[in-house]
N, C-alpha and C positions, 0 to 999 in steps of 0.2 A: 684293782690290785695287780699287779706286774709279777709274772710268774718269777718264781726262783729259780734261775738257770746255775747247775754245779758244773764248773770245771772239775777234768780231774785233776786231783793235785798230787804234783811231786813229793818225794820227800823219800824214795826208797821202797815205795810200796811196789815196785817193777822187780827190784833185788827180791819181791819176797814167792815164794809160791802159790797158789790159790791154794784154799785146805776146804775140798771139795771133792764131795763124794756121790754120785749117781746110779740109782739102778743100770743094769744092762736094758739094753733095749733090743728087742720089745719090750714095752712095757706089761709084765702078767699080773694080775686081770687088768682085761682092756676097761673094765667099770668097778674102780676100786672104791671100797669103803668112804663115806668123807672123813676127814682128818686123815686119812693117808698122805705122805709124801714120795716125791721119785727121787730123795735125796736129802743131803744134809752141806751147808756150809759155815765154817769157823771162820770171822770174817777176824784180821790180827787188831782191828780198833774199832771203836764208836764212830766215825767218820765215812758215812754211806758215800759219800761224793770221791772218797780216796780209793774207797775198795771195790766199789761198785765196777770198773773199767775192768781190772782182773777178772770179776766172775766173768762179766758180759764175755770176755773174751773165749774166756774157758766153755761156755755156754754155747757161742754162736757154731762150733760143731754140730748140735742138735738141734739149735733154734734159727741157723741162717740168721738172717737181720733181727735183732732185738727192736721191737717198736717201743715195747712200755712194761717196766715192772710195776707190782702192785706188792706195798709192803707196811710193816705191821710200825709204826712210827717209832713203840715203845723201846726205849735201847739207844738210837740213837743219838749224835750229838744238834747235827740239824736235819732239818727235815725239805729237803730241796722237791722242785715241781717238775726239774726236767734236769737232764744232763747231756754235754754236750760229748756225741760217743762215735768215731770213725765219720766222722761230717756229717754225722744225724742227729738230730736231737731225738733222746729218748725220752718221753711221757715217765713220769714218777708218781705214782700214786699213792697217797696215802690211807690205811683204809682200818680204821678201829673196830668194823664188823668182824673181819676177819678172824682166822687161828692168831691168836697171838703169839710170835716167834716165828712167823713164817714168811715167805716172801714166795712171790708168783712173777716168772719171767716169760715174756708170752712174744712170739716173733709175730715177724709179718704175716706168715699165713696163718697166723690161729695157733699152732702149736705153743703148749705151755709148760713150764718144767714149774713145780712147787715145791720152795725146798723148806726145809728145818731151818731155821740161823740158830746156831750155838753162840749164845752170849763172848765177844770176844775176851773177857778173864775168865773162863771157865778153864779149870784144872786139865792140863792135857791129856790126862788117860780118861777121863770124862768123857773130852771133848770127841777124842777118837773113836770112845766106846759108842756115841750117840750118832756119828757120824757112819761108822761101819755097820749099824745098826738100820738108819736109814736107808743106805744105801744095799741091803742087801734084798737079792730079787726077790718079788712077791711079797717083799714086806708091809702089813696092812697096820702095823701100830700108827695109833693117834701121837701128834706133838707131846701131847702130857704125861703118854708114855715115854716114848724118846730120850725126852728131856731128865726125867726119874731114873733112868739107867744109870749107874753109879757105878759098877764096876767091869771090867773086861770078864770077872768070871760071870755075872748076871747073865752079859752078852752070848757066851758060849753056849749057857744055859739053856737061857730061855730062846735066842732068836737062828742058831744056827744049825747044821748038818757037822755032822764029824770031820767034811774034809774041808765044810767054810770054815771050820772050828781052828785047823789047822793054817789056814790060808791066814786066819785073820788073826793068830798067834806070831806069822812072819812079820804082818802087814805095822803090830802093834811095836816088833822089834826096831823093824828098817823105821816106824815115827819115833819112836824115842832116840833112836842112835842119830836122827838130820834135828833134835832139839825140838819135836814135837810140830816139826812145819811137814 
């Protein structure tokens, strides 16, 4: 069988922004719970071959060269074996053991980021809440939690400090005023 090699493909996905959110690093605890994430991203389509170069991009800050993601198939429109990313082919794994909704980005030295994927039509103050949620330091929620977070006031509630509370009141204004990107 002949591996599926994705181009990235044009089409406007460069106009758009990554909607990508990361713990601070360091990462606290260095031996976090499983189902924990360092992050959360809203990819804007079902199309891993179109959006996948964004993240990578946005990524290779913390991961230097991306050799191979590992990700949850479900959601997607196809499911490619490799991509072709800054004259590397990146490895694409597919992997249904896995959390489902997540994806794993793992550089050349070992380093790995695992993030949430927020289904791309998920409602954008959802999407923000589960994103700000992930990404916020020391966070040990499971995907099924994450994903269950429904409102910005949940958020304030259950996951944050008074003055993230406050941070992510701005953060939630400045997304809805650029349209939820």
């Amino acid at each position: 069988m002949t591996p599926q090699v994705a181009r990235a493909r044009s089409g406007g996905a460069a106009d758009r922004p990554v909607r990508l959110r990361l713990e601070p690093l360091p990462r606290v605890p260095p031996g976090r719970p499983a189902g924990a994430v360092d992050g959360a991203w809203w990819p804007h389509t079902d199309e891993l071959d179109a959006e996948l170069p964004e993240l990578l991009t946005a990524l290779s800050a913390r991961l230097d060269t991306v050799e191979r993601v590992v990700y949850d198939p479900e959601g997607w429109a196809s499911n490619p074996t490799r991509l072709a990313f800054r004259g590397r082919t990146v490895r694409l794994d597919r992997d249904r053991l896995r959390q489902t909704a997540t994806m794993s980005v793992i550089g050349v030295n070992g380093t790995q980021v695992v993030l949430l994927v927020v289904p791309p039509h998920t409602d954008p103050d959802r999407a923000f809440t589960a994103l700000t949620a992930a990404a916020a330091p020391g966070e040990a929620s499971t995907v099924a939690d994450l994903l269950a977070i429904s409102s910005p006031n949940e958020l304030t509630a259950r996951h944050l400090q008074p003055a993230q509370q406050r941070e992510a009141v701005k953060d939630e204004r400045r997304w809805k005023s650029d349209g939820g990107a």
